[in-house]
N, C-alpha and C positions, 0 to 999 in steps of 0.2 A: 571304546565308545565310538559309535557310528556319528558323521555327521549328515547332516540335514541341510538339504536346498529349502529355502521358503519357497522356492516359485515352485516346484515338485508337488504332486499330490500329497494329500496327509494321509499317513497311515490310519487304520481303525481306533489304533489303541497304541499310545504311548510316553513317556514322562520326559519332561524336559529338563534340561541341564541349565545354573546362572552362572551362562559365558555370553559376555557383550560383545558385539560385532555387527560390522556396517556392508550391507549386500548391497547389489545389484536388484533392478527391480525393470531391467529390458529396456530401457531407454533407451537411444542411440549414442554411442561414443563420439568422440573427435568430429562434432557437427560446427560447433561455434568455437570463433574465434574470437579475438578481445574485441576488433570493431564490431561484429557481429552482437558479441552481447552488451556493447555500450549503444547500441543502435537501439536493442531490446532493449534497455534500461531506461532510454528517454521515451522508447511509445511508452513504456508502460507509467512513469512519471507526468507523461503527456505535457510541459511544460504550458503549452497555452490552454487548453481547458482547465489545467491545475486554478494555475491565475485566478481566469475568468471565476472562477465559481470559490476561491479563498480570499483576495485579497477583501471583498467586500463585507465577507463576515468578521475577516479581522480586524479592520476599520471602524468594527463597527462595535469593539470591542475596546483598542487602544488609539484610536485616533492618527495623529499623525506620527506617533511610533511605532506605527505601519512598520517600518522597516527595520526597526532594533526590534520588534519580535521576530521576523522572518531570521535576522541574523540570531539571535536569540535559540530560534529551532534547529536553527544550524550546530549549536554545540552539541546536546544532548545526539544528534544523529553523528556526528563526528567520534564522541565517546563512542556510540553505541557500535558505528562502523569498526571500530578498532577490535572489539569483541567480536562480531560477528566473521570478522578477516582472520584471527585465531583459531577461532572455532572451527571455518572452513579449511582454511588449510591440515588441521589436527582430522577433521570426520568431515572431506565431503558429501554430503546427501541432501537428497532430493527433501527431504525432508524439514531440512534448515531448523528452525524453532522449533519442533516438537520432536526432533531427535538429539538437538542438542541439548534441551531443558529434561530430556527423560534421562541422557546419562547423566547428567548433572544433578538433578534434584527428584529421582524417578518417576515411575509414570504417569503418576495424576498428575502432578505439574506440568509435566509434558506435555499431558493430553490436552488442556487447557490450553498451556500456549499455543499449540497447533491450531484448537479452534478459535481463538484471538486473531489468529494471522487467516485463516479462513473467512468468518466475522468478516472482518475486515475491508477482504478483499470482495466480497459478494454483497457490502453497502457500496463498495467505489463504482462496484460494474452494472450496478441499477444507476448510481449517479452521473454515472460513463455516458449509460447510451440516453438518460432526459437531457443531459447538455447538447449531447447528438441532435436530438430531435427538438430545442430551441432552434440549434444554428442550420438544423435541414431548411425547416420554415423562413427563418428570417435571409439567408441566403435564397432563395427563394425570390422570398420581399424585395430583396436588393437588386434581382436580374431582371426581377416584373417590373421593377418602379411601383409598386405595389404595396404601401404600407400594412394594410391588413391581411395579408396572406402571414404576416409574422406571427399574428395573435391566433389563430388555427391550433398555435400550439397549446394553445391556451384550454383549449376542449381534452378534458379529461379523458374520452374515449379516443380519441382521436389520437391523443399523446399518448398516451397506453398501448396504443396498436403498433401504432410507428416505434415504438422502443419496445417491443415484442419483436418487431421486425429485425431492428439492428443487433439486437443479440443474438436472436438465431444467426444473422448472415455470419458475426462473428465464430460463432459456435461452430457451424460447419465449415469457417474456414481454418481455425483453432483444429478441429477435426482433422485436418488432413495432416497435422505435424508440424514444428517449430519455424523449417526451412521453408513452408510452401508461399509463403509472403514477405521471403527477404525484400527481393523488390520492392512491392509495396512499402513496407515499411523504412527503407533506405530514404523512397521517394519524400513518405509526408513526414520524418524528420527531418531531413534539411527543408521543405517546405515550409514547417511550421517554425523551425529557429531563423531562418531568413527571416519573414515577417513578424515574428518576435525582435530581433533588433532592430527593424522598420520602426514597428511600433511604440517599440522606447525610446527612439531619438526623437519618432515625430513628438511625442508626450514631451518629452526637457525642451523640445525648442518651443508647442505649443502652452507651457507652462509660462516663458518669459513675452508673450505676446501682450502686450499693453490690453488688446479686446478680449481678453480671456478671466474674469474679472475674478476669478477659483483660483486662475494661476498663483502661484507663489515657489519664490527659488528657496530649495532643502537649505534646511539648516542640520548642523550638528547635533542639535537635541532632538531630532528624528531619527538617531541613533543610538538616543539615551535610553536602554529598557527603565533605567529608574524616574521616570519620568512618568510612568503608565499611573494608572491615579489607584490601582489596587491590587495585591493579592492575587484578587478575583481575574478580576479582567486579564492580570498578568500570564495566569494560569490558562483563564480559557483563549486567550491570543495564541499561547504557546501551544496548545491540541490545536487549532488550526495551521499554523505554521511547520506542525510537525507535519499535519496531512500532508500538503505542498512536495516536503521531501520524501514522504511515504513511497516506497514502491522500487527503490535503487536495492531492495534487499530481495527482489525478486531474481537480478545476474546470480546470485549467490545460488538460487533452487535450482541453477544450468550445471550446477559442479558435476555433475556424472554425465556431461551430454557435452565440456568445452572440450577443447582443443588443447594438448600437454603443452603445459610450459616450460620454456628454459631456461627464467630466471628461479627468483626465490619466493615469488608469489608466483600465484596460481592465475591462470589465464581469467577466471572468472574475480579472482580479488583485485587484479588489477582495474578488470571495466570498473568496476563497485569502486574502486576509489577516484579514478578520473570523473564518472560520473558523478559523486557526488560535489566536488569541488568544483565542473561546470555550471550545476543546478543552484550554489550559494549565491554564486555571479550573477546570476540568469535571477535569480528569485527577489534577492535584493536590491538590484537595479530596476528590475518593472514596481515595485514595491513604490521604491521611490517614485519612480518617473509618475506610477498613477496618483499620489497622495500629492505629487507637485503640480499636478496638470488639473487634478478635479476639486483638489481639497477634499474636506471632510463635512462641507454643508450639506443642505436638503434638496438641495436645485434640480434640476434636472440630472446633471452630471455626477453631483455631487456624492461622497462616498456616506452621507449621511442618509441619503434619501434609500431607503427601504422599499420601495419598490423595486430598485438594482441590485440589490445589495447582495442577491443569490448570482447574479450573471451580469458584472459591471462593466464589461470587453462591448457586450453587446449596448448599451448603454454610449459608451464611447468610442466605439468602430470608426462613427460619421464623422463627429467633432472632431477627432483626432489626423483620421488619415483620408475624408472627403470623398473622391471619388474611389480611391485606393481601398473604403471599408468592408466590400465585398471580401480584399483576397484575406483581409484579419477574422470574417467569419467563414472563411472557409477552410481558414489554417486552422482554426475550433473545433472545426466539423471531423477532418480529418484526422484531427489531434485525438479526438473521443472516439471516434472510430476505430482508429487504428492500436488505442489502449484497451478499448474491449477486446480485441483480439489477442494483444501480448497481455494484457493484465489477468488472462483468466490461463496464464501457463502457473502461475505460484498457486492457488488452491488447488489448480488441478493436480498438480505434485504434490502439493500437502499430503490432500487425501492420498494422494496415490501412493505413498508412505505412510502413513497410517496405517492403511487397509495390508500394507506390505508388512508389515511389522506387526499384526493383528490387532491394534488397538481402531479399526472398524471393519466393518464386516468384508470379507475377502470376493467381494464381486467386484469390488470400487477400483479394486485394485488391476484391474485388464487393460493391458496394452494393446493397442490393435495392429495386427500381424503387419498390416502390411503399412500404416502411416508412421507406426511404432508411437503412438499419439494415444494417454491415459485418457480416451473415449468417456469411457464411463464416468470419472469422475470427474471430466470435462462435463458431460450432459447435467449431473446434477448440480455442479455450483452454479450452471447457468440456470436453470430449472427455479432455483430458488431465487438467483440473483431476481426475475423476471417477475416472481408472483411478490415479492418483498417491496418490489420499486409500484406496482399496480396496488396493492394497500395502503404503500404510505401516498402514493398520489391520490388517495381519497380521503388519509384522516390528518394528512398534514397541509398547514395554509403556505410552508415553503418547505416543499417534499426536498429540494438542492440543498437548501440552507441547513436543515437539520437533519440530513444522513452524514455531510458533511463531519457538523459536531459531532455524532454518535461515533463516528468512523476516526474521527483524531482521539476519541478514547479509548476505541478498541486500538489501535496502532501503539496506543502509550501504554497500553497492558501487554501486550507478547513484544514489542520492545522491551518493555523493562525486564521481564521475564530472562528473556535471552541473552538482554546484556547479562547480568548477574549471572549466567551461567558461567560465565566465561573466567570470572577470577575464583570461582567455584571449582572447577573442572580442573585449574589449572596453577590451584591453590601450592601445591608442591612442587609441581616441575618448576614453576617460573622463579621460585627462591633460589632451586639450586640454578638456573643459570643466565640469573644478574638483573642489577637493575634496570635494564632494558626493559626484560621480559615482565618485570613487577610493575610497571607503568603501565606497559602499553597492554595487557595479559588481566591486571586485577586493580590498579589503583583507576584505570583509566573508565573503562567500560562499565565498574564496580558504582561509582559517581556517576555516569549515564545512566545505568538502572534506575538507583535511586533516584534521580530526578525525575526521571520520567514515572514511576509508581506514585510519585508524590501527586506530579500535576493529573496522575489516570483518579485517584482520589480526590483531590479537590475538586474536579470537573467533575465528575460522577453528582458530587454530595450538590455540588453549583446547580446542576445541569435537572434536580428535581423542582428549583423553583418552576410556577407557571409561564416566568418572563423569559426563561431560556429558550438560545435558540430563535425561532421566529418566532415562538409569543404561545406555540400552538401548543396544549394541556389535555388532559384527560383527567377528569373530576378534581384537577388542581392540581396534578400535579403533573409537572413540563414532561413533552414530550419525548425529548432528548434523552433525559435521563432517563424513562419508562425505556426505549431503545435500548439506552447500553445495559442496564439490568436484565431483560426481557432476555439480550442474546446472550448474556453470560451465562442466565438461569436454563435456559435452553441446553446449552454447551453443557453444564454440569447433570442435567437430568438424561442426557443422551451419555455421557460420561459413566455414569454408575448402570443403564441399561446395556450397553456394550461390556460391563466390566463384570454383570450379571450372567450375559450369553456367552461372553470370551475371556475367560478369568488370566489365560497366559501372560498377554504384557502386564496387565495389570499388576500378577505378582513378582514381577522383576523376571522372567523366564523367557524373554524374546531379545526386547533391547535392555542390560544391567545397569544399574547404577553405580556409577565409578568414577573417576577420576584419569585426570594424562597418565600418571605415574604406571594406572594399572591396565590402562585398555592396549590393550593388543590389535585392535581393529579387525581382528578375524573372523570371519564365516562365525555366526552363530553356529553351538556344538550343541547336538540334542540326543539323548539318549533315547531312542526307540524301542529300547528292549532286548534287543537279538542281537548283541553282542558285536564287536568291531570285524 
């Protein structure tokens, strides 16, 4: 039996063989290293636009349990990390979720969660660059002394162009390859974590200020999730708070592009867990600091008032740090900025594994000679990210606030997806060797899934009222949810069209469905015909 390169031309005529195995797909080897890809893993986390554009929807949700949901989010991503740090080390690929969920549960589930983590990633990067282009204008406002040059952003065409603008610049600098913007990116992560801790101490000191009449010092029961007054709200806290952490599983898509390790994790599992233990720190303390500094009233400041409530940073820039609120919107500016650029390495690789493995069409799948950079299917998630953010800035009355929502749903469906893969996969080997591996392999990640499919359900079925979200409806029913339906439905009718024109993954004949016990990890074997 002859074997088969995928990257190779296709023969005219030939039959395949179901033998599972994880290729190469041209990327560059030995590029990134651990600080390299923890560097990656906070642009694309972007901690201060994260903030800005979550803390207020969750507020506005649970109150002043602001903070036990953020830590709350933190469990489920802890479970889920421990599965996805198995899974990488056992198959790394570019592919992450939809080639873990295809050996594990084969390829329609795969496909699916591939387009979950796609989804996903192409609502953050229209949400990317509108926060971009708040903080272009109101920085801006702040160096003119100029308060209305902020609201500019406010013209729908105007905001439109300008976030057509920043995508592309991203896109052709994404373009030239992983390495062309270490620098930059080195630069506006410590830019943006320096004034992130600025910005959280000035919050606790200007929370105990007698003239600060919002202030109020934390209590313990702002770390009580059971405190939260439902279910509901529980639920839709927790799809925000997961957002927040969303995006640390993007070091994971670097696994065929890091640097070899010489421990026992993997140069990319290591970033992925430092980073996420940084981000708990980071998430939970601004969490607080802002719920202690502004409260939860309507005031100006305040985490009730719904005019802020999509972009709360900008709201409290001035109050908090004075003259200093320029460098907090410019740590935003940069933050969004420099995440459109790393945030659009994970769908680009999605696809570009997909298209690799033929579950979509084999053009997507071109690496460019000379940046070694998945062009193609860099070009179209931007493409879409671009036309998806200029619709919903015409039919939604808080385009931030409810891509947001729809985006912590889709995150909590190929999470849960992928955790579950993991005690799936690994159902046999980790019995035979101990209860280590039965924890941290199947009882651990196995309870991250479920939880997270719970709360992708319960927000879905929430998220149809017409009060979801910002309030904005289509014949009754809430936007939000029309969203996560919309792209799921989308994903599935593009699913069975792909599996119409390319029947190979579909039938288990590219990537197999199998388990540790049985994968081999070898070169797909294909039978061509013409004998070995």
């Amino acid at each position: 039996m002859a074997k088969y390169d995928l990257n190779a031309p296709e023969p005219a005529t030939r039959t395949l063989d179901s033998v599972s195995g994880i290729s190469k797909k041209g990327l560059p080897s030995g590029t990134v290293g651990v600080l390299g890809a923890l560097v990656i893993g906070l642009s694309v986390c972007a901690p201060a636009y994260t903030l800005t554009a979550a803390v207020g929807p969750a507020a506005s949700e649970v109150g002043y349990q602001t903070p036990a949901i953020f830590l709350m989010g933190f469990i489920p991503m802890l479970l889920v990390a421990l599965g996805y740090r198995a899974l990488n080390s056992a198959m790394p690929d570019s592919g992450t979720s939809f080639t873990w969920a295809t050996r594990a549960f084969g390829p329609w589930i795969g496909w699916m969660a591939g387009w979950g983590l796609i989804a996903a990633t192409v609502l953050v990067l229209s949400n990317l660059a509108g926060i971009a282009v708040e903080f272009l204008f109101q920085s801006i406002s702040i160096m003119a002394n100029d308060p209305s040059i902020a609201d500019i952003a406010d013209n729908k065409f105007i905001n439109i162009a300008v976030c057509l603008g920043f995508m592309a610049l991203a896109t052709i600098i994404s373009y030239r390859g992983m390495t062309s913007t270490k620098v930059f990116q080195y630069i506006t992560v410590v830019f943006q974590m320096g004034v992130m801790v600025w910005f959280i101490v000035a919050m606790f000191v200007g929370a105990g200020d007698p003239a600060n009449a919002e202030g109020a010092m934390p209590e313990l029961s702002w770390f009580n999730p059971f405190e939260v007054s439902s279910f509901s709200a529980f639920a839709a806290g927790i799809a925000v708070s997961i957002f927040v952490y969303w995006g640390w599983d993007t070091v994971l898509t670097m696994g065929e592009e890091t640097k070899p390790s010489k421990g026992r994790l993997s140069t990319e599992s290591k970033a992925a867990m430092i980073l996420v233990a940084i981000l708990v720190v980071l998430y939970v303390g601004t969490a607080t600091a802002t719920v202690a500094f502004a409260g939860i009233g309507d005031g100006p400041t305040g985490l009730g008032n719904s005019a802020i409530v999509e972009n709360v940073f900008a709201a409290l820039a001035h109050p908090v740090m004075g003259p200093a609120a320029i460098l907090l919107s410019l740590a935003i500016l940069v933050s969004a900025m420099a995440s459109i650029n790393s945030t659009a390495i994970s769908p680009a690789r999605t696809l570009l594994a997909m298209a690799h493995y033929r579950a979509l069409p084999a053009a997507i799948k071109r690496v460019h000679p000379k940046f070694k950079s998945p062009h193609v299917a860099l070009m179209l998630s931007s493409i879409v990210a671009s036309v998806f953010y200029a619709v919903m800035r015409f039919v939604s009355e808080d385009v931030l606030w409810d891509t947001i929502t729809a985006l912590g749903m889709m995150v909590c469906f190929y999470y849960g997806i992928t955790a579950l893969a993991s005690p799936w996969y690994f159902r046999r080997t980790a019995v035979r060797e101990g209860i280590g591996s039965i924890v941290s392999k199947i009882v651990l990640p196995g309870l991250g899934g479920v939880l997270l499919l719970i709360v992708f359900v319960k927000t879905t079925i929430d998220s149809m009222s017409p009060d979801a979200g910002s309030g904005s409806n289509i014949a009754g029913v809430g936007l939000v949810g029309l969203i996560g339906v919309a792209v799921l439905g989308i994903g599935v009718v593009l699913m069975l069209a792909q599996a119409k024109a390319s029947p190979e993954f579909f039938s288990g004949r590219v990537l197999a469905r199998v388990d540790a016990s049985e994968d081999t990890s070898a070169m797909p074997v294909f039978d061509d015909g013409l004998g070995s």
